[in-house]
N, C-alpha and C positions, 0 to 999 in steps of 0.2 A: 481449425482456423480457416479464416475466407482465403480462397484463392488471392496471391496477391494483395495481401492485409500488413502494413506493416506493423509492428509489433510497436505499440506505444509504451511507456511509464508511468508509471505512478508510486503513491505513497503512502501508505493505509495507516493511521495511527489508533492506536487502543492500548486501553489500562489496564497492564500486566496479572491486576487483581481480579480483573472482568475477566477481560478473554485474552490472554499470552500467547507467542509463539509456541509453547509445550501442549496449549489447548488446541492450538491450527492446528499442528504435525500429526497431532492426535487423531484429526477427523478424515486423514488420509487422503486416498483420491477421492471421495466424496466430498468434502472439502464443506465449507460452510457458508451462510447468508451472512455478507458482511450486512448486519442487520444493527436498527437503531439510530442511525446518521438521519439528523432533524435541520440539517441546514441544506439550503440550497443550491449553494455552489456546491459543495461538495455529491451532494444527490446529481445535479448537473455533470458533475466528473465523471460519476459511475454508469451517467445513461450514455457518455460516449467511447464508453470502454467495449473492446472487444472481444470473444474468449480467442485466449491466447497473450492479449496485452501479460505486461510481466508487472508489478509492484514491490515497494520496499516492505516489510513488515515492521511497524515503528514502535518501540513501548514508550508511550507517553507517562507522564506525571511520576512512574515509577520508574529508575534508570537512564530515560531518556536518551535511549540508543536505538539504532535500526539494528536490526536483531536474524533478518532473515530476507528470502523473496518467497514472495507467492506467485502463481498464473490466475486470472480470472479463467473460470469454468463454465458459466453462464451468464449471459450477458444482462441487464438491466432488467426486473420485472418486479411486481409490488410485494414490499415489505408486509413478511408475514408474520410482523410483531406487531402490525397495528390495521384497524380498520379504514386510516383516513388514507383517500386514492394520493394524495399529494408523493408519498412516499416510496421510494422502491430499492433495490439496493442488488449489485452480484452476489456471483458465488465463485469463493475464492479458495484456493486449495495451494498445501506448503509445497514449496518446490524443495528450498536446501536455506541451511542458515549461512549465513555470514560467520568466515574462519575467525575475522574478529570483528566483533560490535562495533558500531559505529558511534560514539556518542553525540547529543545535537551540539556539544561545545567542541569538537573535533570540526563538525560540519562548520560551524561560524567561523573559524578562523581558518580553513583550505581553500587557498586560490582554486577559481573555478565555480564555487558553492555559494561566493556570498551575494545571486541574484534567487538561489532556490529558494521555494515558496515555504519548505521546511524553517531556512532561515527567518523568511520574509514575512508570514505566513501562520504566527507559529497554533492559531487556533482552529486552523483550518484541517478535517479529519481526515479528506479525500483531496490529496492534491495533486497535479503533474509532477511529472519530473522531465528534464530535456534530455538528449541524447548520450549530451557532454557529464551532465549531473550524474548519470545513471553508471557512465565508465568511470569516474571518479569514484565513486564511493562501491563499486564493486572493485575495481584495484584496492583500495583501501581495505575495503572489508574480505579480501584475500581469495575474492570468487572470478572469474572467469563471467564478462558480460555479456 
């Protein structure tokens, strides 16, 4: 991590069927290209991420819970699932899961949560998270932030 980098948030969502929390943990410290994100904000998100920033791990369309945290490992360079330069994506590795999931209908009704982009947001793959969201739903999710 840079000298004096503060450690930003964010919130990686993927479909449990594709690639799960049990597939992240798997690939250990070598961790993976969060690879295949075709939108621009969200690609936008990943090129101001830094290694060391911390993320939520989310399963989408299946269970619809935050499920874990990852660290980014490598910072923003181009996606090696496709040839067009528009595209680049980290590499992200599991840290620890969450004691209990977090589900996205927990997040919408918790004071504090209902300006998050998860809420707000909800098709958006790579999103922020604020300071205050990040101690929320790690209290919640029984982890230490």
């Amino acid at each position: 991590m840079e000298e004096g980098h503060r450690v930003n948030h964010w919130l990686f969502k993927s479909e449990p069927d594709t690639w799960g929390w049990a597939d992240q943990v798997a690939k250990g410290d070598v961790g993976e290209e969060w690879h295949g994100v075709r939108n621009y904000q969200a690609r936008n998100n990943m090129r101001a991420m830094k290694v060391g920033d911390l993320g939520f791990f989310y399963h989408s369309n299946i269970g619809k819970e935050i499920v874990g945290i990852v660290e980014v490992i490598r910072e923003s360079a181009p996606d090696s699932t496709t040839d067009d330069p528009r595209w680049d994506c980290v590499v992200v590795r599991a840290v620890r899961p969450l004691l209990r999931p977090l589900s996205l209908d927990t997040c919408k009704v918790q004071p504090g949560l209902e300006k998050m982009a998860l809420v707000n947001s909800a098709r958006l793959s790579v999103q922020p998270v604020t300071p205050e969201e990040w101690r929320i739903i790690c209290d919640l999710g029984g982890v230490s932030p």
